[in-house]
The first five atom37 places (N, CA, C, CB, O) and aatype in JSON, in Angstrom:
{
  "aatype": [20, 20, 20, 20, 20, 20, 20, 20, 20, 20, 20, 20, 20, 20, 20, 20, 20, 20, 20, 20, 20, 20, 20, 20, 20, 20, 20, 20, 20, 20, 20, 20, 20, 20, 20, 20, 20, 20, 20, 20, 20, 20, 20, 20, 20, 20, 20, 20, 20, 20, 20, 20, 20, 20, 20, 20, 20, 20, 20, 20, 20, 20, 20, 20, 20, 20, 20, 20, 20, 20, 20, 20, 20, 20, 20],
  "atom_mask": [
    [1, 1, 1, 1, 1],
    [1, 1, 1, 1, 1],
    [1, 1, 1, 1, 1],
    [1, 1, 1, 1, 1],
    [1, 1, 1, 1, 1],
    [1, 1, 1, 1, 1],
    [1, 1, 1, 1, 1],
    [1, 1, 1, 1, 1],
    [1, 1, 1, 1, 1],
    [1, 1, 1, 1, 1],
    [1, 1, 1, 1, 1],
    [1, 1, 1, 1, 1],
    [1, 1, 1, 1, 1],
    [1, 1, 1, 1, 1],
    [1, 1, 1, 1, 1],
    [1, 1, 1, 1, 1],
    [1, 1, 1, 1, 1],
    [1, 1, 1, 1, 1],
    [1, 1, 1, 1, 1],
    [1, 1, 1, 1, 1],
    [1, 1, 1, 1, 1],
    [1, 1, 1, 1, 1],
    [1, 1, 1, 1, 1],
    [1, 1, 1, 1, 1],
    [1, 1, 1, 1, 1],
    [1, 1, 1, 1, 1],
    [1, 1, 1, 1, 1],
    [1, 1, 1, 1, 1],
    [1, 1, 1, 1, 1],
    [1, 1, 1, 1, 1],
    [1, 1, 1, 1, 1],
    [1, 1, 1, 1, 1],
    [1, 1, 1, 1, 1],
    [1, 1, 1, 1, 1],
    [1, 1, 1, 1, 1],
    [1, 1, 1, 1, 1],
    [1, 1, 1, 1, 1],
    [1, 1, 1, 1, 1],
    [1, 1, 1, 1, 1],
    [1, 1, 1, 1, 1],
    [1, 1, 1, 1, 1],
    [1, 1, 1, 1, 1],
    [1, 1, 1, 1, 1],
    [1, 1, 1, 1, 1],
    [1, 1, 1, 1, 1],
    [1, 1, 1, 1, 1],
    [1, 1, 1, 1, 1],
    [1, 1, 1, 1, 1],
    [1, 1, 1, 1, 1],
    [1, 1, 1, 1, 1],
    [1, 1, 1, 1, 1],
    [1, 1, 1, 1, 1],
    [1, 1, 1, 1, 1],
    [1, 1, 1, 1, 1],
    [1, 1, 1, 1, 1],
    [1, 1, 1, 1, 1],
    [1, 1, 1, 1, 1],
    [1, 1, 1, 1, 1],
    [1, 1, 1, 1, 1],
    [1, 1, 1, 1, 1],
    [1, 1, 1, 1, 1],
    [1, 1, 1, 1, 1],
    [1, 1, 1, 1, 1],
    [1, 1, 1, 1, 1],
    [1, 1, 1, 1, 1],
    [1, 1, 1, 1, 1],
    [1, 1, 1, 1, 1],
    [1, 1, 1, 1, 1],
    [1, 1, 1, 1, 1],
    [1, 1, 1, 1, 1],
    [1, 1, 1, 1, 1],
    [1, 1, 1, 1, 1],
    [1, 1, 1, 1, 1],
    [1, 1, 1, 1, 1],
    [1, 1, 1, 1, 1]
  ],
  "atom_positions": [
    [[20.6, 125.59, 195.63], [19.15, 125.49, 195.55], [18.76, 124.04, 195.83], [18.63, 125.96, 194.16], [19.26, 123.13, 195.15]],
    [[17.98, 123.83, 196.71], [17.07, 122.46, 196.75], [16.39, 122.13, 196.13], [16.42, 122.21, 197.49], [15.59, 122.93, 195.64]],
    [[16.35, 120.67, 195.79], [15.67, 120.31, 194.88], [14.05, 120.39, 195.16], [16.17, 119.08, 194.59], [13.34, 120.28, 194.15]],
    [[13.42, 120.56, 196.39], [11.78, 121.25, 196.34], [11.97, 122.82, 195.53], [11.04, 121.57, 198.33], [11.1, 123.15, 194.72]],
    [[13.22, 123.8, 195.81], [12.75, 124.84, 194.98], [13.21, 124.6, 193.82], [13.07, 126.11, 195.35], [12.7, 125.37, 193.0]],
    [[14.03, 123.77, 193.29], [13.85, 123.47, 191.68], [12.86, 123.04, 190.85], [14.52, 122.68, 191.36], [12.65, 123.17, 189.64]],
    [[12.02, 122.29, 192.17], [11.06, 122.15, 191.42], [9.73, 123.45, 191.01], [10.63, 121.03, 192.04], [9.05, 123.65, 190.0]],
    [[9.81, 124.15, 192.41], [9.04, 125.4, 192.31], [8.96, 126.26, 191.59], [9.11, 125.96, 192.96], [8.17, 127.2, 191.54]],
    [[10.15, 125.85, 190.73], [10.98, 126.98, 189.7], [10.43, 126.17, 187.97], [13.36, 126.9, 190.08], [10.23, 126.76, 186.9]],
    [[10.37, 125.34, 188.15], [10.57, 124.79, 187.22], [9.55, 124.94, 186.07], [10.79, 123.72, 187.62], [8.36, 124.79, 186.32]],
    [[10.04, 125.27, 184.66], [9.06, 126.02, 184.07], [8.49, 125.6, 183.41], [9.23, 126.84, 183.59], [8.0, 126.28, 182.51]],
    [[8.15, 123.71, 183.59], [6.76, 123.53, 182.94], [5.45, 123.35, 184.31], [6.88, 121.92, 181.81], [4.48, 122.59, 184.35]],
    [[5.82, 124.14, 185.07], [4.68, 124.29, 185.87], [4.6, 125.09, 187.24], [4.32, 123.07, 186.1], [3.99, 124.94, 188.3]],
    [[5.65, 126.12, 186.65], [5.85, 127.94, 187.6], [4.4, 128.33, 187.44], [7.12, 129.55, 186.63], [3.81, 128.67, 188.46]],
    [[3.62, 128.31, 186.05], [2.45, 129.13, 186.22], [1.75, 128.7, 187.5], [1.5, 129.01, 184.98], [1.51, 129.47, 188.43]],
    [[1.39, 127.15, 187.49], [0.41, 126.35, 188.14], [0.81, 127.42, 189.5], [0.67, 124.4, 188.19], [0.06, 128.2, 190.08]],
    [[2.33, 127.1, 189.75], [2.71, 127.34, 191.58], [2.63, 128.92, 192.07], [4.58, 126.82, 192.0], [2.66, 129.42, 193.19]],
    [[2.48, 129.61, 190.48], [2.56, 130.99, 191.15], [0.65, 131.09, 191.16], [3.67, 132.46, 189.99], [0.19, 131.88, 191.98]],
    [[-0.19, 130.41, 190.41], [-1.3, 130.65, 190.73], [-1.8, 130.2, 192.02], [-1.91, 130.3, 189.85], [-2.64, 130.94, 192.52]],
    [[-1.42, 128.91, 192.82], [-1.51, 128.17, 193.74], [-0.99, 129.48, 194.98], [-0.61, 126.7, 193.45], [-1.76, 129.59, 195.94]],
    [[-0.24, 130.05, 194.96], [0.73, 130.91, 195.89], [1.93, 130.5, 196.25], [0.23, 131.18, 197.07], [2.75, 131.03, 197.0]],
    [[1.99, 129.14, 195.43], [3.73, 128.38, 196.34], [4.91, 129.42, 196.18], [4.56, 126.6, 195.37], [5.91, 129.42, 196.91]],
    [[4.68, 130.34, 195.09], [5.88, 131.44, 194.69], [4.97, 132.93, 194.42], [6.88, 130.86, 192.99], [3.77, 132.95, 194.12]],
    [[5.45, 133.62, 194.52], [4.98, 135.23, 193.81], [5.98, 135.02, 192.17], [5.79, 137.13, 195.19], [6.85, 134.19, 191.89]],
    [[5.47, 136.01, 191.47], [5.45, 136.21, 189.92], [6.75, 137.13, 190.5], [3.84, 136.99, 188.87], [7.64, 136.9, 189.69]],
    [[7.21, 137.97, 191.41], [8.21, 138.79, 191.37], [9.38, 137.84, 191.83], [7.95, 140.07, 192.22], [10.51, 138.02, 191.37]],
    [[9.11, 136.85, 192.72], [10.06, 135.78, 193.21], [10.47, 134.91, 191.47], [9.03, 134.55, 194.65], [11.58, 134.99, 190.94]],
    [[9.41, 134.25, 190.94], [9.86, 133.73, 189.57], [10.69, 134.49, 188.66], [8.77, 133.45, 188.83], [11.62, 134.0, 188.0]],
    [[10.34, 135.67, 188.64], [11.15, 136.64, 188.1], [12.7, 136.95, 188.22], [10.6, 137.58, 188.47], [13.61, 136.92, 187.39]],
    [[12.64, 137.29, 189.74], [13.66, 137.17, 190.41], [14.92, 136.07, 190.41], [13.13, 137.21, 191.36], [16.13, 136.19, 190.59]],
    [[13.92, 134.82, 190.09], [14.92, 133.56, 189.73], [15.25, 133.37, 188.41], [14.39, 132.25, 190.11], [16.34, 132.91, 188.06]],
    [[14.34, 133.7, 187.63], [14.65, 133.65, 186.11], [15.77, 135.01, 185.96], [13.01, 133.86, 185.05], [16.52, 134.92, 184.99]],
    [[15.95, 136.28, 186.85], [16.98, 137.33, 186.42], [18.65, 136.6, 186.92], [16.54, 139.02, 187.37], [19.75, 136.76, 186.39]],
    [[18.24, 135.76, 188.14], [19.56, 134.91, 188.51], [19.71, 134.16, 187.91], [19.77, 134.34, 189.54], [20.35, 133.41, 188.64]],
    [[19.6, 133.56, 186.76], [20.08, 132.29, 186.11], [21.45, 132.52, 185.57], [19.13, 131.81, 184.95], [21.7, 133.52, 184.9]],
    [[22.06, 131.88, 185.77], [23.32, 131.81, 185.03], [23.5, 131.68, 183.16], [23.92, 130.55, 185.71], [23.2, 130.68, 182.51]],
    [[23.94, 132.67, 182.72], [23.91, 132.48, 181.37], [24.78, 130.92, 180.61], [24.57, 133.9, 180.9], [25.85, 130.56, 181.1]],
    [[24.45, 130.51, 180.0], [24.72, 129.15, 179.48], [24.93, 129.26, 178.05], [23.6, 128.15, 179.78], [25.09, 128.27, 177.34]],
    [[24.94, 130.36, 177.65], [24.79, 130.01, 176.34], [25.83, 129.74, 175.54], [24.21, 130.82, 175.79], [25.66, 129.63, 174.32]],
    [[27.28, 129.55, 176.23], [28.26, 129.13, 175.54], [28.36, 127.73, 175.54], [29.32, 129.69, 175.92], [29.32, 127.22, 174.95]],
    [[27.55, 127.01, 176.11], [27.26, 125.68, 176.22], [26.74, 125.48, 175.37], [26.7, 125.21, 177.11], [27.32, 124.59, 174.75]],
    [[25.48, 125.96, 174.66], [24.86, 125.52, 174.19], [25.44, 124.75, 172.32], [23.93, 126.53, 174.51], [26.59, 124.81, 171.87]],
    [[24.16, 124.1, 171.58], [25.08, 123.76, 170.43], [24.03, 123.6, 169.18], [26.03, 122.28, 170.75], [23.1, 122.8, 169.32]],
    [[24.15, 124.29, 168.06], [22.98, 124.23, 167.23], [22.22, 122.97, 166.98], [23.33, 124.7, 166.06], [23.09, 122.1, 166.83]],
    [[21.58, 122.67, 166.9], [20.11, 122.03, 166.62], [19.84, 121.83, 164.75], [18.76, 123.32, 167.4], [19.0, 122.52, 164.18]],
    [[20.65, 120.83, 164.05], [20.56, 121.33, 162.8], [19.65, 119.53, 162.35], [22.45, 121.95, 161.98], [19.92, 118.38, 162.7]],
    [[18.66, 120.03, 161.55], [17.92, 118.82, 161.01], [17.46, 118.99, 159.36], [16.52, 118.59, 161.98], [16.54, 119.56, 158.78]],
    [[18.69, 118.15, 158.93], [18.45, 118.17, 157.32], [17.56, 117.66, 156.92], [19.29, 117.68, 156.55], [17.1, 116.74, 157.61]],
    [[16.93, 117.97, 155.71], [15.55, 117.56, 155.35], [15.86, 116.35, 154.99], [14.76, 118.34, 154.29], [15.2, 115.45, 155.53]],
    [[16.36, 116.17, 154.53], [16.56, 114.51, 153.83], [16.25, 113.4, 155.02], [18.47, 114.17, 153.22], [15.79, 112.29, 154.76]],
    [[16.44, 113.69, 155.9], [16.69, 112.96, 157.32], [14.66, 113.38, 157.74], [18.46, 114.05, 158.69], [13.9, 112.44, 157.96]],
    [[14.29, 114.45, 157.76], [12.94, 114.66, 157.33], [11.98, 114.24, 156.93], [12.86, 115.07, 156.85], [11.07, 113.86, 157.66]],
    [[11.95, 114.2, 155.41], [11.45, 113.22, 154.19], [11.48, 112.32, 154.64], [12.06, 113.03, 152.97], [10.39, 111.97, 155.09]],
    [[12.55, 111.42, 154.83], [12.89, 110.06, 154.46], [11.99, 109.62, 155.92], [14.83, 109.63, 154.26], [11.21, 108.66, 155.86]],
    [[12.18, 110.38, 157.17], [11.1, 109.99, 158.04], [9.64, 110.02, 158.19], [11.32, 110.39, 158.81], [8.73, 109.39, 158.71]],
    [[9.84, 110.9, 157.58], [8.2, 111.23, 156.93], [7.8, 110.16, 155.86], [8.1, 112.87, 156.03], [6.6, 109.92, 155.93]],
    [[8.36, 109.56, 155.04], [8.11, 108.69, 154.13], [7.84, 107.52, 154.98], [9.19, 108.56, 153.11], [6.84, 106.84, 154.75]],
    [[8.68, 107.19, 156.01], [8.49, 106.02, 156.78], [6.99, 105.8, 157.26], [9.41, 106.1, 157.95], [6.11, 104.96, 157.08]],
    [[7.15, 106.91, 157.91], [5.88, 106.97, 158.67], [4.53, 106.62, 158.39], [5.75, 108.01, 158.96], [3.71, 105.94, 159.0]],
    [[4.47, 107.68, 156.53], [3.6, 106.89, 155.62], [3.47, 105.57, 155.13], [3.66, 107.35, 154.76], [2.47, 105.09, 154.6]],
    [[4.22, 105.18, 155.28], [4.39, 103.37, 154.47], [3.69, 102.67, 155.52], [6.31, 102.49, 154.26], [2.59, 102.14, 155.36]],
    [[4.32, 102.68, 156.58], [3.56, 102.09, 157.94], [2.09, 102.62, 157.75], [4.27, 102.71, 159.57], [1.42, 101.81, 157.12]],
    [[1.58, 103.47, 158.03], [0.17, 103.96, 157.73], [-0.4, 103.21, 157.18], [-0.03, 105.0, 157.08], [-1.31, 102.54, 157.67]],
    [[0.03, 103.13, 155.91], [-0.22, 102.56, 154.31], [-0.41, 101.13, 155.16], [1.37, 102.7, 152.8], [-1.54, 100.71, 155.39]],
    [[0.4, 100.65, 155.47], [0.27, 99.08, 155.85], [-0.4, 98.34, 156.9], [1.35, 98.65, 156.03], [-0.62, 97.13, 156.87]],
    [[-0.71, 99.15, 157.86], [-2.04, 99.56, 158.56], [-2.78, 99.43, 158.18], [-2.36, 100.47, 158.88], [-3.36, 98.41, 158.55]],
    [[-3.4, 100.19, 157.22], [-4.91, 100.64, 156.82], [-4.68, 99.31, 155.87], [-5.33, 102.51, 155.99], [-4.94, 98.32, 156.55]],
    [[-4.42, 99.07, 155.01], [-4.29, 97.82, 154.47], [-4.89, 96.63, 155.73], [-2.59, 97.66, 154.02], [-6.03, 96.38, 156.13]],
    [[-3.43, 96.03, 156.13], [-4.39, 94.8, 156.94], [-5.44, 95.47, 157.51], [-3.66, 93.92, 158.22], [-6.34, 94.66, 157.32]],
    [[-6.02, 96.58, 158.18], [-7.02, 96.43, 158.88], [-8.3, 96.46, 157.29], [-7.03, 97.78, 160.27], [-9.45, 96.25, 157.69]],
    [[-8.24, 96.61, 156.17], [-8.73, 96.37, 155.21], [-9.2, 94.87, 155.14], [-7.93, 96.81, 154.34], [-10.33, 94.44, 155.39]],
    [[-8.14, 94.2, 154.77], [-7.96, 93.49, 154.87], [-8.44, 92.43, 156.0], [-7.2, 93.8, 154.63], [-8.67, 91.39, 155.38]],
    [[-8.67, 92.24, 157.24], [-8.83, 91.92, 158.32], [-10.72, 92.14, 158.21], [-7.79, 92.82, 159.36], [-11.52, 91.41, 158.8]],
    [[-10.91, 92.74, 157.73], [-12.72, 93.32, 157.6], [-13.14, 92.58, 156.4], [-13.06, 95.28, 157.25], [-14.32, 92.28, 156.58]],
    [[-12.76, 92.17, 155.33], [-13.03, 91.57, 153.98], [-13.48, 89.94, 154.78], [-11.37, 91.63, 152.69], [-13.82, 88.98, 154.08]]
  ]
}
């Protein structure tokens, strides 16, 4: 496959090309039934909360320290 039809294929913006006419919905189809299965490749996706929280906590502090100087900065 060439990389113009990879891109034609490509599925953050197949809708756009099949509305445009660059592809038919039975051609997308057609390429999505040829895909090669992968899924022994693939590898879980695991995100412990702690790792979560603790980013989420970050995120707040910064906020926090933000709104502060810009408090601050207005006084």
């Amino acid at each position: 496959m060439t990389k113009k039809e990879e891109i034609l294929y490509d599925v953050r913006i197949a809708e756009r090309n099949i509305r445009d006419g660059e592809i038919s919905k039975k051609e997308y189809e057609n390429h999505l039934k040829n895909l090669p299965d992968v899924e022994e490749k693939g590898e879980p996706l695991i995100i412990e909360e702690d790792e979560v929280e603790a980013e989420a906590e970050a995120v707040a502090e910064t906020e926090a320290e933000v709104d502060q100087e810009e408090e601050e900065e207005t006084e």
